[in-house]
C-alpha angles and dihedrals in degrees: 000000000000094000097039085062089053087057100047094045084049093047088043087059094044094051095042083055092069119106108254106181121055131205115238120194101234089189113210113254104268106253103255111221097187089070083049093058107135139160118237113207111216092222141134092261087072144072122207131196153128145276125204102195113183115223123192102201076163131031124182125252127196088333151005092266095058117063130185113216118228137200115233134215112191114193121203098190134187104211091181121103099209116023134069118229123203133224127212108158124032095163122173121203128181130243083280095061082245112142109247103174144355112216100176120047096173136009128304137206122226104193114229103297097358119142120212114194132199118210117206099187116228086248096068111093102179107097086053123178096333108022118142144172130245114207125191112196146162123214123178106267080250094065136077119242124273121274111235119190148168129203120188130197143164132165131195120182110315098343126080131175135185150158150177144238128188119213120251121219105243102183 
């Protein structure tokens, strides 16, 4: 009797070890850009420029022979109150300077204080060490230039790192 409540107590641990919640991976919606479609008017009401945004996919460990993948979150955000700016190029090219994606092919709108992101998973490789963004954008002459921003993160058993790079206007 003695020895058959030490099992069930033992099975009861074991069972109550188990892991009883489960993460599911809810994904965010895809932007569509489609729905973003806008037309953007050359004219003397607007300013235009460009954005250089730095993006670590890699980044080195211990050495330059052992890498840590990161996940990336690339935020294309309208500080402006008011007004809406407007995107037409959000282009992503890898350490070597070699395009790896497009992700705009024709302007885009960013209502008055929105935020668009743009997710690169852990598992993508392709921007490596040294890869970056380069944004084109117009803003009415009233309002103040897009933010453009990158936050990277990875985490692996106990330990997490992550950091963080803001865009610089380059025209």
């Amino acid at each position: 009797m003695k020895y058959s409540l030490i099992v069930v107590v033992c099975i009861c641990c074991l069972l109550s070890c188990n892991e009883t919640t489960k993460q599911t991976e809810d994904p965010l919606p895809s932007i569509n850009w489609k729905a973003r479609k806008t037309t953007v008017f050359a004219d003397s009401t607007f300013v235009t420029g460009a954005t250089y945004l730095s993006v670590y996919s890699q980044i080195y460990s211990l050495t330059e022979h052992r890498t840590h993948n990161l996940t990336a979150t690339v935020s294309m955000r309208n500080v402006s109150p008011t007004d809406t700016v407007y995107i037409d190029k959000a282009d992503f090219y890898d350490t070597h300077g070699d395009l790896v994606n497009s992700y705009i092919e024709f302007p885009v709108y960013l209502k008055p204080l929105e935020t668009l992101e743009i997710v690169i998973k852990e598992s993508d490789k392709s921007g490596g060490t040294g890869g970056n963004f380069i944004f084109n954008w117009h803003v009415p002459k009233t309002t103040h230039d897009p933010l453009f921003e990158a936050v990277m993160i990875s985490t692996m058993g106990q330990q997490g790192l992550s950091f963080s790079t803001e865009g610089k206007r380059i025209e």
